[in-house]
C-alpha positions in Angstrom: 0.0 0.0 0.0 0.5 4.0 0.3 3.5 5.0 2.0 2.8 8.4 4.4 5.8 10.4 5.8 5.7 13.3 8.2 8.6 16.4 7.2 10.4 18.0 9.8 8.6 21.1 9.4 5.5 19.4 11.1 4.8 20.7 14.6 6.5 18.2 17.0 4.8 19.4 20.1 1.0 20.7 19.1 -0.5 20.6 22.3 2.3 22.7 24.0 2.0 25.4 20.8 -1.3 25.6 20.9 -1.3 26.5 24.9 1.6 29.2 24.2 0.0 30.7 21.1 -3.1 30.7 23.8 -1.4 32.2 26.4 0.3 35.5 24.6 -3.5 36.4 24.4 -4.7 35.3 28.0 -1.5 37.3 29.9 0.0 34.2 31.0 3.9 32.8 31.3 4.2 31.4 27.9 8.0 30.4 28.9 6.9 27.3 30.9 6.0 24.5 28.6 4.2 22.3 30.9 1.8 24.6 31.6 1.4 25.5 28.1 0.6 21.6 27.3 -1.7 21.9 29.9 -3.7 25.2 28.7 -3.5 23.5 24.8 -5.1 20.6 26.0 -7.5 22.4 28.2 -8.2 24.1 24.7 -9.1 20.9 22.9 -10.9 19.6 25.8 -13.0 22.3 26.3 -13.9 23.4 22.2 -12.0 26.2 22.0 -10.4 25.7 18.2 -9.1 28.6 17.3 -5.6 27.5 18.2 -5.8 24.8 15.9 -4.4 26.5 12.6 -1.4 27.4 14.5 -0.5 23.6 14.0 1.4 22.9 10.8 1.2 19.7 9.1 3.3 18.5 6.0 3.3 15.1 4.5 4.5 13.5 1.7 1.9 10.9 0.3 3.3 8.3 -1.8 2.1 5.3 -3.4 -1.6 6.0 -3.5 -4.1 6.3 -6.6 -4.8 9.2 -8.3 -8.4 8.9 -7.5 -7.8 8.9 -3.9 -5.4 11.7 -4.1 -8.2 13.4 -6.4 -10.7 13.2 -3.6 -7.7 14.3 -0.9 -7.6 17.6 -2.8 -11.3 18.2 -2.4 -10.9 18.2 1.7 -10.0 21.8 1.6 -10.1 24.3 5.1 -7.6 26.7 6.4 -4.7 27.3 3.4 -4.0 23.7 2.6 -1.5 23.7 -0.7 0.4 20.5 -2.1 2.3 19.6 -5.1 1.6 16.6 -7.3 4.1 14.5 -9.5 3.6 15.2 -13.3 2.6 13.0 -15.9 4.2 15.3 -18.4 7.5 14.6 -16.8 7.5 11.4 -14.9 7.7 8.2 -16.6 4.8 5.9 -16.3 5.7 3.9 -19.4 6.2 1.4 -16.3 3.2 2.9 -14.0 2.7 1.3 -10.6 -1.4 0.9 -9.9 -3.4 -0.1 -7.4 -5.5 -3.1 -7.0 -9.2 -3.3 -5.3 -9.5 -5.3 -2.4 -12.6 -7.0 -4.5 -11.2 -7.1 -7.8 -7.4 -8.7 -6.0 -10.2 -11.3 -4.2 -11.4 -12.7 -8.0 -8.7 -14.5 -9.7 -10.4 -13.9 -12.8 -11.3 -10.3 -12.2 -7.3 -10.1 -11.1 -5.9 -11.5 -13.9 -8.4 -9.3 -16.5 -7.3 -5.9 -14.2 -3.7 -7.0 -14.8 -4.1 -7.5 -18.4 -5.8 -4.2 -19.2 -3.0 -2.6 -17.0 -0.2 -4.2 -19.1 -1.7 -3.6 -22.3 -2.1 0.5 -21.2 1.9 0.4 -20.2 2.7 -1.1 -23.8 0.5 1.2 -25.5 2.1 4.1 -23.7 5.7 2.9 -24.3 4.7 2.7 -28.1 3.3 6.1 -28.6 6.3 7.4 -27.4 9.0 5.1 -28.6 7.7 4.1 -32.1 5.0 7.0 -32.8 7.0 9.7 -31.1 3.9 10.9 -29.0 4.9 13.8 -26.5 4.5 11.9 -23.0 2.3 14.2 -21.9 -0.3 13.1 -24.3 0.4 9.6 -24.5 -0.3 9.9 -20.6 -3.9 10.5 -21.1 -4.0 6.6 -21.8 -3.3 6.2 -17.7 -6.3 5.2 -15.1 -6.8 7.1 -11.8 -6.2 3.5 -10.7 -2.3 4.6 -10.9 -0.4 5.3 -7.7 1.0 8.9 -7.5 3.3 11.1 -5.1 2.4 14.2 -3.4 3.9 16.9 -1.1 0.9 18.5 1.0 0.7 21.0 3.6 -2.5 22.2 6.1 -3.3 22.5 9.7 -4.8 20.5 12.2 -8.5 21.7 12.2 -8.6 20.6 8.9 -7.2 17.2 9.1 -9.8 16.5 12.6 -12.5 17.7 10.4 -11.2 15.3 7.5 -11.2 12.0 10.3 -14.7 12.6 10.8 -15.7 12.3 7.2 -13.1 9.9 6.2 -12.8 7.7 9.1 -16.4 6.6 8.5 -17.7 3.5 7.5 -19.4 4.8 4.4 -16.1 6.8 3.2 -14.3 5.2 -0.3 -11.9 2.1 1.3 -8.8 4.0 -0.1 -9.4 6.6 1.5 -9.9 5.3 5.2 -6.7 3.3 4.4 -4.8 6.8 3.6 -6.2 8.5 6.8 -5.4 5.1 8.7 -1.6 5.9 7.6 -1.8 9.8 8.2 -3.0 8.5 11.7 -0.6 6.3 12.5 2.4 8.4 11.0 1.6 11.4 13.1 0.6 9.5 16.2 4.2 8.2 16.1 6.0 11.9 15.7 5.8 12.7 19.2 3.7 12.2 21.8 1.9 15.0 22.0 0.5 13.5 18.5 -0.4 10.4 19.7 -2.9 12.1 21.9 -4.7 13.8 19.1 -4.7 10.9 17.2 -6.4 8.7 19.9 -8.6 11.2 20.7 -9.1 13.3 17.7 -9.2 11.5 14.9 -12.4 9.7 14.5 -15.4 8.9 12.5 -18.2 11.7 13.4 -20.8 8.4 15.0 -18.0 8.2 18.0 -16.8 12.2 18.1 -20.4 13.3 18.1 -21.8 10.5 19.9 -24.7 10.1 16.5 -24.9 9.4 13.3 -25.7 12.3 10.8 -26.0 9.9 7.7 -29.2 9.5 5.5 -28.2 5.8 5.3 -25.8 4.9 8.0 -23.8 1.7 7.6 -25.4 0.0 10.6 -22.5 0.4 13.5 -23.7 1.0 17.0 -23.7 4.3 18.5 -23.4 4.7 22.0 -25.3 8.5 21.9 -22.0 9.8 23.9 -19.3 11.5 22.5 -15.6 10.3 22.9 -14.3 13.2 23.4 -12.8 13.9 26.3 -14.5 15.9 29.1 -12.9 17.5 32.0 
């Protein structure tokens, strides 16, 4: 699968920047960093978001389709930007792709996905080898189903409000994989991350404590919210 990788520009201690950012405005010592981690959390626990853009986030997303990273780019909030690699530069004479879960499951299915793929990659190579076809129209031949790279950037409002829509049930599979990585990457930068990632990042049913679907997918809700109270 995807591969998700967190830059060094990403805020290693949130909580603590949050409560500093927080603190400038509420007259309070903003040099001790334990009691800014407390006031950030205190933030979180109590709703008060404005503090969450001050978080920045940067990721590089590899190895995931272009549809996926086609519905990525629709989550916008905040000033998310990102940079995708180019078909008009890159070679996919060669393309990587990725394979359903239900079409991988039926060997037929498989082997008919497969040979469709290979026949696209030796069309491609022939265009531009034989018919000298500029790559970047011999590239309109690709599927979305081919895995791409990106460099994104955004905050962390964005990417809780993203968990809630993406983390759910009835969310495209790729998709819920991809925020699975983002989750697990992050929650493994520092600590501080791994407590917004456990308690954050979460389909809407179990932040809200409801769901808001027309047509849920049938998962129990409890009708309390998991997150945190004081």
């Amino acid at each position: 699968m995807g591969k998700v990788t967190v830059l060094e520009e990403t805020t290693k201690n949130p909580l603590t920047l949050m409560g500093k950012r927080a603190g400038v405005c509420w007259g309070a010592d903003v040099t001790d960093d334990a009691r800014n981690y407390k006031r950030g959390l205190d933030c979180l626990i109590s709703g008060h978001g404005r503090v969450l853009e001050y978080v920045n986030v940067e990721l590089v997303l590899d190895g995931y389709s272009a549809r996926v990273i086609r519905e990525w780019y629709t989550h916008l909030g905040g000033s998310p930007t990102r940079l995708q690699a180019s078909t008009r530069y890159i070679n996919y004479k060669d393309f990587s792709y990725i394979t359903p879960p239900k079409i991988a499951a039926n060997p037929e299915a498989e082997a008919k996905y497969q040979e469709m793929m290979a026949q696209i990659c030796e069309t491609c190579t022939f265009l531009e080898e034989e018919c000298k076809i500029p790559r970047e129209d011999a590239a309109l031949l690709l599927p979305l189903g081919m895995t791409t790279k990106i460099v994104d950037k955004r905050n962390l409002r964005n990417l809780i409000d993203m968990s809630h829509q993406r983390m759910c049930n009835r969310a495209y599979w790729e998709y819920r994989q991809l925020f699975g990585d983002i989750r697990k990457a992050l929650s493994e930068y520092s600590e501080e991350w791994r407590w917004i990632a456990d308690n954050l990042f979460m389909p809407k049913c179990d932040y809200f404590g409801y769901c808001s679907e027309t047509r849920p997918c049938g998962k129990p809700v409890s009708g309390v919210p998991k997150m945190p109270r004081p």
